[in-house]
C-alpha positions in Angstrom: 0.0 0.0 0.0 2.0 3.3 -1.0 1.5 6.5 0.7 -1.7 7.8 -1.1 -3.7 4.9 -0.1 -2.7 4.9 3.6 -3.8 8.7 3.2 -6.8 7.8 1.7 -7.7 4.6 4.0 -6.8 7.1 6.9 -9.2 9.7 5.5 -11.7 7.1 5.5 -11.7 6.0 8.6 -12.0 9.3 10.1 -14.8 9.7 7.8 -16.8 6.7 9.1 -16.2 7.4 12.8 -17.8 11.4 11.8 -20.5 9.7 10.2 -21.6 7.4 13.1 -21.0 10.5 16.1 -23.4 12.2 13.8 -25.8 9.7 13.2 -26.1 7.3 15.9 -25.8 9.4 19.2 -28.3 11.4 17.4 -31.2 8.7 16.8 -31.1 7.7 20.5 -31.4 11.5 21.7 -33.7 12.8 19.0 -37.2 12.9 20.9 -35.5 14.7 23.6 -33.6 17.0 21.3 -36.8 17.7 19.0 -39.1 18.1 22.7 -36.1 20.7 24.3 -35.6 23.0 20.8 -39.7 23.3 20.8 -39.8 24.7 24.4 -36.9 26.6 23.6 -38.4 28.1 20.7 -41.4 28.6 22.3 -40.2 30.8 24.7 -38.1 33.2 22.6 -40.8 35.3 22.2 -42.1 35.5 25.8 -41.3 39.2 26.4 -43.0 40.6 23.8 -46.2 38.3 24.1 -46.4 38.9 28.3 -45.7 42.8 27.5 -48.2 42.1 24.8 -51.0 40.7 27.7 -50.6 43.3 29.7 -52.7 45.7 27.1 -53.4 49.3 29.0 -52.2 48.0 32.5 -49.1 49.5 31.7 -49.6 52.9 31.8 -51.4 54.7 34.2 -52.2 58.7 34.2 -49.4 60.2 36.2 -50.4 63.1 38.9 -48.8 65.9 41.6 -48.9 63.3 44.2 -46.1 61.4 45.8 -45.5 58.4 44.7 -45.7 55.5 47.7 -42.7 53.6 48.7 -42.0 50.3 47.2 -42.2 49.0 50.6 -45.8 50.2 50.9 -46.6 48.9 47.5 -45.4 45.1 48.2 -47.4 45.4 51.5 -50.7 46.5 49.6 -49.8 43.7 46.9 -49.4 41.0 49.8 -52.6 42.3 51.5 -54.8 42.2 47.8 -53.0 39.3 46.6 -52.0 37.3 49.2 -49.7 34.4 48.8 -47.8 35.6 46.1 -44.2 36.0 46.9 -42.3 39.3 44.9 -39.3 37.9 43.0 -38.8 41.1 41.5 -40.2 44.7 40.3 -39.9 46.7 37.4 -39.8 50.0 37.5 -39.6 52.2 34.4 -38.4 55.4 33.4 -41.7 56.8 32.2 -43.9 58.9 35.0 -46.6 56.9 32.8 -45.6 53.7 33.1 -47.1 51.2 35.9 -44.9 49.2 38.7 -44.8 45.9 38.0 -44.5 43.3 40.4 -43.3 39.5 39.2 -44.7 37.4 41.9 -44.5 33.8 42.7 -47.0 31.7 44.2 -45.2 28.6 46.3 -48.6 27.4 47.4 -49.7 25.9 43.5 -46.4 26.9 41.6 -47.4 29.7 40.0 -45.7 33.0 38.3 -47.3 36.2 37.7 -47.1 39.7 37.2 -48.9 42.5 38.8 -49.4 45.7 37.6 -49.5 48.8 40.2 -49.9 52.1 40.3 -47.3 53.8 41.5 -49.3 56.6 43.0 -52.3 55.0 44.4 -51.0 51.5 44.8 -54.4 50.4 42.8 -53.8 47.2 40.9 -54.1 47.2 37.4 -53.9 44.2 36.5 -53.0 40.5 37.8 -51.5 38.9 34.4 -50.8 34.9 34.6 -49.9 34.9 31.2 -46.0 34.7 32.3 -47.1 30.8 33.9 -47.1 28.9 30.6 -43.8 30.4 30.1 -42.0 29.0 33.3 -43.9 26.0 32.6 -42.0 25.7 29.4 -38.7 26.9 30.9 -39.0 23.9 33.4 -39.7 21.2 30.6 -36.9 22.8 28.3 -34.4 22.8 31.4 -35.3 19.2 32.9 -39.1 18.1 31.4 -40.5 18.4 35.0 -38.5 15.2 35.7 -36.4 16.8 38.2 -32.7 16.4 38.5 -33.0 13.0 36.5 -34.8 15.2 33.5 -31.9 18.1 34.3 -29.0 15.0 33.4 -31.1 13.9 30.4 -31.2 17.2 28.9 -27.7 17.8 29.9 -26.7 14.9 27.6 -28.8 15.1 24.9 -27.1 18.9 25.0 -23.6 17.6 24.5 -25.1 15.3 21.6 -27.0 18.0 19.7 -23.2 20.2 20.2 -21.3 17.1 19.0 -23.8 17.1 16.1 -23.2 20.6 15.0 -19.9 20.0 14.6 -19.8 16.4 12.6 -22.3 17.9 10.5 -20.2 20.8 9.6 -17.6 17.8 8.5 -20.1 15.6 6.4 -21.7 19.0 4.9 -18.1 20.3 3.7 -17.7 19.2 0.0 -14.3 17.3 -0.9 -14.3 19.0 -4.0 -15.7 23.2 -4.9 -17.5 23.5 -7.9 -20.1 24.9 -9.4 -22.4 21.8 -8.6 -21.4 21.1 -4.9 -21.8 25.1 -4.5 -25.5 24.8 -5.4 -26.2 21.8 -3.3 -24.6 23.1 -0.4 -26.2 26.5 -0.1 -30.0 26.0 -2.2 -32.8 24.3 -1.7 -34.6 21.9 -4.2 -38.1 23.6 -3.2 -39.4 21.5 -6.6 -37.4 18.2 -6.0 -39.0 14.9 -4.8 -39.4 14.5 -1.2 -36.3 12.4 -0.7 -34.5 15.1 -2.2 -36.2 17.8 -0.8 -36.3 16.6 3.0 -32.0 16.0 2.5 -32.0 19.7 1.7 -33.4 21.1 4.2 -31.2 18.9 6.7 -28.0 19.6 4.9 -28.4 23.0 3.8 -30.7 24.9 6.6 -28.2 22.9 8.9 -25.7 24.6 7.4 -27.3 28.0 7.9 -28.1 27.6 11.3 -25.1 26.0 12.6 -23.2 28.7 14.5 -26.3 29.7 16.4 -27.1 26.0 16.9 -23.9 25.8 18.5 -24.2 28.9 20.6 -27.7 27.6 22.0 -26.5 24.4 23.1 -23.5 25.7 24.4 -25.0 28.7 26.7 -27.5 26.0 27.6 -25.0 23.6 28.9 -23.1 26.6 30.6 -26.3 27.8 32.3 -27.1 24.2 33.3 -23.9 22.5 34.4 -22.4 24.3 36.6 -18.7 23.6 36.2 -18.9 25.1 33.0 -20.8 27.9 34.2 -17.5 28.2 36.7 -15.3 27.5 34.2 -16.5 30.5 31.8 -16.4 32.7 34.7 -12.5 32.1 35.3 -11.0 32.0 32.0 -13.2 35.5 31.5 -11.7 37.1 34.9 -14.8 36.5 36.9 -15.4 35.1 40.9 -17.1 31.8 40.2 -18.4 31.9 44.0 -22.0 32.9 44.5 -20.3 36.5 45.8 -23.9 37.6 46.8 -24.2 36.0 49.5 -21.1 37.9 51.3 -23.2 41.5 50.6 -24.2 43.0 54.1 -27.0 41.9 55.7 -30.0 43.6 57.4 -29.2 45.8 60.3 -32.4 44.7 62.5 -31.9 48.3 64.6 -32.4 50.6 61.2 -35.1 51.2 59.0 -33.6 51.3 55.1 -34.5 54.2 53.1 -36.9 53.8 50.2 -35.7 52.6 46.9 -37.1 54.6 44.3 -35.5 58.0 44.8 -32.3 56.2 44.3 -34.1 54.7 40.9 -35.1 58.3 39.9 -31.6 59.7 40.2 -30.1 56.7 38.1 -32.4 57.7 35.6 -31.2 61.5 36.0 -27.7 60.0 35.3 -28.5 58.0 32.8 -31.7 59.2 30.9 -31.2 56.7 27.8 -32.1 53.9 30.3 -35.7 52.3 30.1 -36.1 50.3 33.0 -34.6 49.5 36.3 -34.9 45.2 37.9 -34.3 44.9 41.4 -35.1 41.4 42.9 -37.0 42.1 45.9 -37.2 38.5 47.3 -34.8 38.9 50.1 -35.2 42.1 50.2 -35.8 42.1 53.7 -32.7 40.4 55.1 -30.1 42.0 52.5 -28.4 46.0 53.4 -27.8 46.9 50.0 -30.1 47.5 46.9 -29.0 46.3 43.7 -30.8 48.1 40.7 -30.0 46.3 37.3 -30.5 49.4 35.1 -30.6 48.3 31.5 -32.4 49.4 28.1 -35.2 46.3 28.4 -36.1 44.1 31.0 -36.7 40.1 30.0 -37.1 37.0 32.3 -33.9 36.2 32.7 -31.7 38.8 30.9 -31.7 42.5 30.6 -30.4 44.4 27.3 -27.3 46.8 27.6 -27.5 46.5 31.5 -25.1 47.6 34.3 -26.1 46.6 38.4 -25.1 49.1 40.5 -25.3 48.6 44.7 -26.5 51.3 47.3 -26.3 51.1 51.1 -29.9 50.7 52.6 -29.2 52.5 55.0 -27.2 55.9 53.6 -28.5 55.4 49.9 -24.4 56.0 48.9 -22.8 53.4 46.2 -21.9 49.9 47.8 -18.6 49.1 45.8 -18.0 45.5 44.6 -14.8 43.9 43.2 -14.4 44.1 39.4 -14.6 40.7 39.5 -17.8 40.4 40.6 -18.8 43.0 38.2 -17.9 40.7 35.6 -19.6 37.6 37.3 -22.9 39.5 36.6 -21.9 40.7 33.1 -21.2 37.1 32.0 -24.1 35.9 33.3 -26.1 37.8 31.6 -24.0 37.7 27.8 -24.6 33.9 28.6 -28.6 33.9 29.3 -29.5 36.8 26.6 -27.3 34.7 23.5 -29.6 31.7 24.9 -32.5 33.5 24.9 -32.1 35.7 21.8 -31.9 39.0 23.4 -29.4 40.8 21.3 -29.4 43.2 18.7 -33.0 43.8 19.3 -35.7 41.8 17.1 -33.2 40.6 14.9 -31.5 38.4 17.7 -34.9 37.2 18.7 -35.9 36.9 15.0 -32.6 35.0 14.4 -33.0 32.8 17.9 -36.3 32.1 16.9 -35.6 30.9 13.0 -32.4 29.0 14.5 -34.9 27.4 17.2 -37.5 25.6 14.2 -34.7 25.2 12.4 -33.0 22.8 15.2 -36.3 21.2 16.0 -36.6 19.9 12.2 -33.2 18.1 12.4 -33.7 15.2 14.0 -36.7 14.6 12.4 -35.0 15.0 8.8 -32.0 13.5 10.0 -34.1 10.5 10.9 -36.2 10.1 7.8 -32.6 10.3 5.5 -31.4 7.5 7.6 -34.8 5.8 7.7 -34.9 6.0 3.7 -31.6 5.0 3.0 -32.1 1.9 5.7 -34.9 1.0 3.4 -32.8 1.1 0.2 -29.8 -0.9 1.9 -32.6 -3.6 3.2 -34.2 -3.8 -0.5 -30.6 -4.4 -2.3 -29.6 -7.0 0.2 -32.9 -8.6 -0.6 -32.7 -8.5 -4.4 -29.1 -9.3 -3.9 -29.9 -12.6 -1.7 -32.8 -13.4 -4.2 -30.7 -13.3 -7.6 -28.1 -15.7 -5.8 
């Protein structure tokens, strides 16, 4: 054997192994891969569409009186709604704009958001769109089926990754011409199914493939933490869970109220929308932390920065830069998985990408199926004619 056929043999075998990390892996984790891209995709667009239920509960007509306290707005939210828990508020930079409250109820499970207004403490508007959401979030992260579910998905992840690349390899054309060139990139929309269905695997995979990649990788990230700590450190930032060092509640003070602080962020920085602060400790923590950014979502924030007051003095609470970046990471990681960058065209992308990932196990399967069949039928003609 010279040295062209050792290449060639060795180029072969290579070849093979790609082919069976793409295709076998693949067809035992394809309901689960199929099941998590849907509930991804689904929840892309939950922003807009919970924004979208809210209709005229977010505005409200603003007057010369003072506005309450957020502390007397979550008491006259736990004493109209009770049971609901505050995860967080949302307060805007609009004197028109409404308060609004994300709530939790432990009791049945439940998410919310309440709508107040900030000068009357009236509710607006108790909005349970935002539960079919987290129910999706919880069947994309682990299919209700707890830490077993979480593992399942977790592998199924690495697959899917795996998959992106080998695909990559058995897409790449051993020789550019004019032909390859147009079955790489087009679509047959006019072939026969066969055809057809091999296009849209090949060449929308193709398309798709570095957002695939990013998707499953910021999910594994998110959802396994020693990669989640490993990110942090190779970008400079504490891996520790740093809040739990911030001062505690001094028992023998009263904290000041939080929205003056809000309104002078806003005089600092008038191009911000929306201030997040995550009131569900709120109680037992000294310092505010205010994630001022240009739009809220469920779990990221657009062109955000979290600054930290004393609850006591209202002055700046410093934190170390690497903690700083601990937050900043975290949310680069969560808004490339959830689409919220560059606007609509990241969730527009994200979305796109989303179908696009759902459909390839499914025509993945049905090229393997098919050509399973035509292997089956030669070996029985072949067995036949002997």
């Amino acid at each position: 054997m010279n040295a062209y056929q050792k290449k060639e043999k060795k180029k072969s075998t290579l070849l093979r192994l790609v082919n069976w990390l793409h295709l076998w892996p693949s067809v035992v984790s394809g309901l689960i891969v199929v099941f998590v891209c849907l509930t991804g995709t689904i929840i892309v667009y939950s922003d807009e569409i919970i924004e979208a239920s809210a209709g005229s509960a977010k505005y409200i007509t603003p007057n010369a009186e003072k506005k309450l306290t957020l502390e007397q707005l979550l008491e006259i939210q736990k004493k109209k709604i009770p049971g609901i828990l505050p995860s967080y508020v949302l307060y805007y930079n609009a004197p028109d704009r409404s308060v609004i409250i994300n709530g939790f109820d432990p009791k049945n499970i439940r998410l919310s958001m309440i709508y107040m207004n900030p000068y009357t403490g009236e509710i607006l508007k108790y909005d349970k769109t935002i539960h079919f959401f987290f129910i999706m979030a919880h069947l994309h992260a682990h299919m209700k089926l707890g830490s077993i579910g979480g593992w399942i998905v977790i592998l199924s992840t690495i697959i899917f990754v795996i998959s992106t690349l080998t695909g990559l390899i058995l897409w790449w054309p051993r020789r550019w011409t004019k032909t390859t060139r147009k079955a790489s990139f087009t679509v047959r929309w006019k072939a026969k199914f066969k055809r057809f269905n091999y296009d849209i695997h090949n060449v929308f995979g193709f398309y798709s493939l570095i957002l695939c990649f990013i998707l499953g990788m910021t999910g594994l990230i998110i959802f396994f933490q020693p990669m989640m700590n490993l990110t942090m450190k190779s970008l400079g930032a504490t891996a520790v869970d740093w809040h739990r060092d911030l001062p505690k509640t001094d028992k023998t003070k009263h904290f000041i109220d939080a929205f003056p602080l809000m309104d002078q962020l806003f005089k600092v920085q008038p191009q911000k929308k929306v201030i997040k602060y995550w009131v569900y400790d709120y109680k037992k923590s000294g310092v505010f932390a205010f994630n001022l950014a240009d739009r809220a979502g469920l779990k990221s924030d657009e062109n955000n920065y979290t600054y930290y007051f004393d609850k006591y003095s209202g002055s700046p609470y410093l934190i170390k830069k690497e903690e700083h970046i601990h937050n900043k990471v975290e949310n680069w990681v969560w808004q490339l998985h959830m689409g919220q960058w560059f606007g609509q065209i990241g969730k527009l992308s994200t979305f796109i990408a989303g179908l696009i990932s759902t459909t390839l196990p499914i025509t993945g399967f049905l090229i393997w199926w098919g050509k399973r069949r035509k292997n089956k039928a030669k070996n029985t003609t072949g067995n036949f004619i002997r």
